[in-house]
C-alpha positions as CSV (number, residue, x, y, z in Angstrom):
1,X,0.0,0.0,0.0
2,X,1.2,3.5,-1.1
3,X,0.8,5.7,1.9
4,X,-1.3,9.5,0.8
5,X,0.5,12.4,1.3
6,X,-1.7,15.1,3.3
7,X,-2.0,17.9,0.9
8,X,-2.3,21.6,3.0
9,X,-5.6,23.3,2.9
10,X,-5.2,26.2,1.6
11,X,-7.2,29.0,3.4
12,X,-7.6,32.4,2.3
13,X,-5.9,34.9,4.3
14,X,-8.8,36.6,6.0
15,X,-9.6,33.2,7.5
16,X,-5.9,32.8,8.8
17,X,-6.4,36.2,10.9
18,X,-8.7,35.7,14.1
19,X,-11.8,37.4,14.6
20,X,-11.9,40.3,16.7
21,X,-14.7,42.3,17.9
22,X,-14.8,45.2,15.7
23,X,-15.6,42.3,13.0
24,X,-18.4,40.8,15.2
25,X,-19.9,44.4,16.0
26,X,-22.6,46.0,13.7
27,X,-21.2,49.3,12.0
28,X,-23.7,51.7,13.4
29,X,-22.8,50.2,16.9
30,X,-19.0,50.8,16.1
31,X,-19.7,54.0,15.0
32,X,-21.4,55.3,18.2
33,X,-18.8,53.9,20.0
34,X,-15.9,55.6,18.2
35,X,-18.2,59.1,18.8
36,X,-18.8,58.5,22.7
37,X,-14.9,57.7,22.9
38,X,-14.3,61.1,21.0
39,X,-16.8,62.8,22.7
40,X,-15.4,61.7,26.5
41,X,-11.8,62.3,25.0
42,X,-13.1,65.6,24.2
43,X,-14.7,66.5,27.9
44,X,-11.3,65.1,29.5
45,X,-9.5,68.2,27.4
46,X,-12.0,70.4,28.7
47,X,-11.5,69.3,32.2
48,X,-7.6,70.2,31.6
49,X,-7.9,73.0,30.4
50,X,-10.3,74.2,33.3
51,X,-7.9,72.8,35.9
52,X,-5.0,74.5,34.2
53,X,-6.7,77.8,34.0
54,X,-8.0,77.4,37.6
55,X,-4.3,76.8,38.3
56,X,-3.1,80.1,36.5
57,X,-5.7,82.0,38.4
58,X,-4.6,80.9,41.6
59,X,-1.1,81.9,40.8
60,X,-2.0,84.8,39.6
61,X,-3.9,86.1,42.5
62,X,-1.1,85.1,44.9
63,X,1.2,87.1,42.8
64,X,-1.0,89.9,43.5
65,X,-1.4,89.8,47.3
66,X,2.7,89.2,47.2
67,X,2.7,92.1,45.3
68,X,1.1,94.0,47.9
69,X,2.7,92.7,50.7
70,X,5.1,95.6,51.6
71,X,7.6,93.0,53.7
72,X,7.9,90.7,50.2
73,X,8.4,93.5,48.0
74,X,11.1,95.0,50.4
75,X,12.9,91.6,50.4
76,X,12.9,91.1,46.6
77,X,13.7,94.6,45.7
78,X,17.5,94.4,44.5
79,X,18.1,98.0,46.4
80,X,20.4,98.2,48.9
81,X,18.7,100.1,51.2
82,X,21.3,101.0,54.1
83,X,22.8,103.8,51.3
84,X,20.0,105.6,51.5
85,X,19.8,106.0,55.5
């Protein structure tokens, strides 16, 4: 008896790549998806920005009451102040 050689299938190559869930979901499902993700992207930003501009204020406003503090401004002043005694 002659033994049979096994002969490869051969598979296209989309059937040698697994299936993954964006191929499973519908279209109009994967497209409200991808707008909620950009949309929740977008309000993260948002948030940033707010905290970094809440940030900024609150320096700013400190720089102000330094800047009226007559004990800082003497200290940082470059003057030296025992000339002019």
């Amino acid at each position: 008896m002659a033994k049979k050689r096994v002969q490869p299938s051969s598979k296209p190559a989309a059937e040698d790549k697994p299936t993954t869930l964006k191929d499973l979901l519908n279209p109009e499902i994967l497209s409200k998806l991808k707008m909620q993700a950009d949309e929740m992207k977008a309000a993260e930003e948002k948030r940033k920005e707010e905290i970094r501009n809440q940030a900024a204020e609150l320096r700013k406003a400190e720089q102000k009451r330094l800047d009226n503090d007559f004990g800082h401004l003497l200290e940082k002043s470059g003057m030296d102040w025992k000339n002019y005694k």
